[in-house]
N, C-alpha and C positions, 0 to 999 in steps of 0.2 A: 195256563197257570191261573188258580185261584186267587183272585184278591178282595179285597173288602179297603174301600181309603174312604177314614171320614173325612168331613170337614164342616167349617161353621162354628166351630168352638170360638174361645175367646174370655175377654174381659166386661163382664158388664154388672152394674150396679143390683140393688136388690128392689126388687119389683120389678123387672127389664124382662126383654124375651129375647131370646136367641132358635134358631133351626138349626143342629144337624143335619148333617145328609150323609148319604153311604152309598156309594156307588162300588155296586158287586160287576165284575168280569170272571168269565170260565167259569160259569154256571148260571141257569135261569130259576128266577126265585122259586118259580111255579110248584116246585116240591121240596120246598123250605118252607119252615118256622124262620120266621126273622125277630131280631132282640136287640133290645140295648142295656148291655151290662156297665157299670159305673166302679168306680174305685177312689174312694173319699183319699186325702191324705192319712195313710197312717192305719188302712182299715184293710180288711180285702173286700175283690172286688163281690160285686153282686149283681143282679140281674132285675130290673128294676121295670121291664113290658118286654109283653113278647105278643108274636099274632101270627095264630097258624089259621091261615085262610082256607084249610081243605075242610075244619070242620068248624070255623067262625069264630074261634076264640080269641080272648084279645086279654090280657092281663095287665094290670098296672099295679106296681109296689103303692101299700097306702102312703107314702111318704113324697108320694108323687101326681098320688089320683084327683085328678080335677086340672090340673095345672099343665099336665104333660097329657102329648096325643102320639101316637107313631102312627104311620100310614105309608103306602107307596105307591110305587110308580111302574107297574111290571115294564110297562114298554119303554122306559127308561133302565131298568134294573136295577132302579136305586130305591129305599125307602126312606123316611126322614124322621126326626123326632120334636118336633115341636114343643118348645118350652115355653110357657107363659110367667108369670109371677113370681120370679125366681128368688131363693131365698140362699143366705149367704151355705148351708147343709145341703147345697145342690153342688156346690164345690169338690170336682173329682173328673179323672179322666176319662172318658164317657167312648164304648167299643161298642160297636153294629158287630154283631153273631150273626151268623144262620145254621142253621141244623138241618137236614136230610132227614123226612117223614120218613123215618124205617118201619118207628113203632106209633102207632095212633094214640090221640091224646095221653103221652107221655110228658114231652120237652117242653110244652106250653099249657098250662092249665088256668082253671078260672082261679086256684089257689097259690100259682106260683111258676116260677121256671125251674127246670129240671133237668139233670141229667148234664154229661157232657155236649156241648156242644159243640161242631166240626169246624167252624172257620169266625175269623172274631179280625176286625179291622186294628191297628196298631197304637189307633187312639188316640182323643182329641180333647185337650183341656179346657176344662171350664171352672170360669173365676166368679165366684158373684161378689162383689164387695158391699161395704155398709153405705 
């Protein structure tokens, strides 16, 4: 069975940092694009970095570039998203995707994420306050 479970979310002030994590079972990343899509109060959601390691791409939404890093862990199976200087507009429920390389540089590109994606964890809140 496929899973995707965040965690690490939470309540923190503005300028604070927090880590996600996403721990994936019943598949190995290795032919994934992995992502973390976001969902503001009130908004839909959106897709805010992605990194498809078979051809080195890495994407960050500008609304997040410098502040936020994703990375992983293959021999864990997990990746993480690391938040730094968090502003109270980082408020939203924050999902780990992965996507199945079908199509090459599609799902992840330098200008954005793309496309349906195949598995997305259930989602993990994040509060910045003032």
């Amino acid at each position: 069975e496929v899973q995707l479970v965040e965690s690490g979310g939470g309540l923190v002030q503005a300028g604070g940092s927090l880590r996600l994590s996403c721990v994936v079972s019943g598949f190995t990343l290795d032919d994934y694009a992995i992502g973390w899509f976001r969902q503001p109060p009130g908004e839909k959601y959106k897709g805010v970095t992605c990194t498809d390691n078979s051809d080195g791409v890495t994407y960050y939404d500008d609304s997040i570039k410098g502040r936020f890093t994703i990375s992983s862990d293959y021999a864990k199976n997990t990746f993480y998203l690391q938040m730094h200087n968090l502003e109270i507009e980082d408020t939203a429920v924050y999902y780990c995707a992965a996507v199945r390389l079908l199509l090459k540089n599609y799902y992840c590109t330098s200008s954005g994420v793309r496309g349906t994606w195949d598995y997305f964890g259930k989602g993990t809140q994040v509060t910045v306050s003032s």
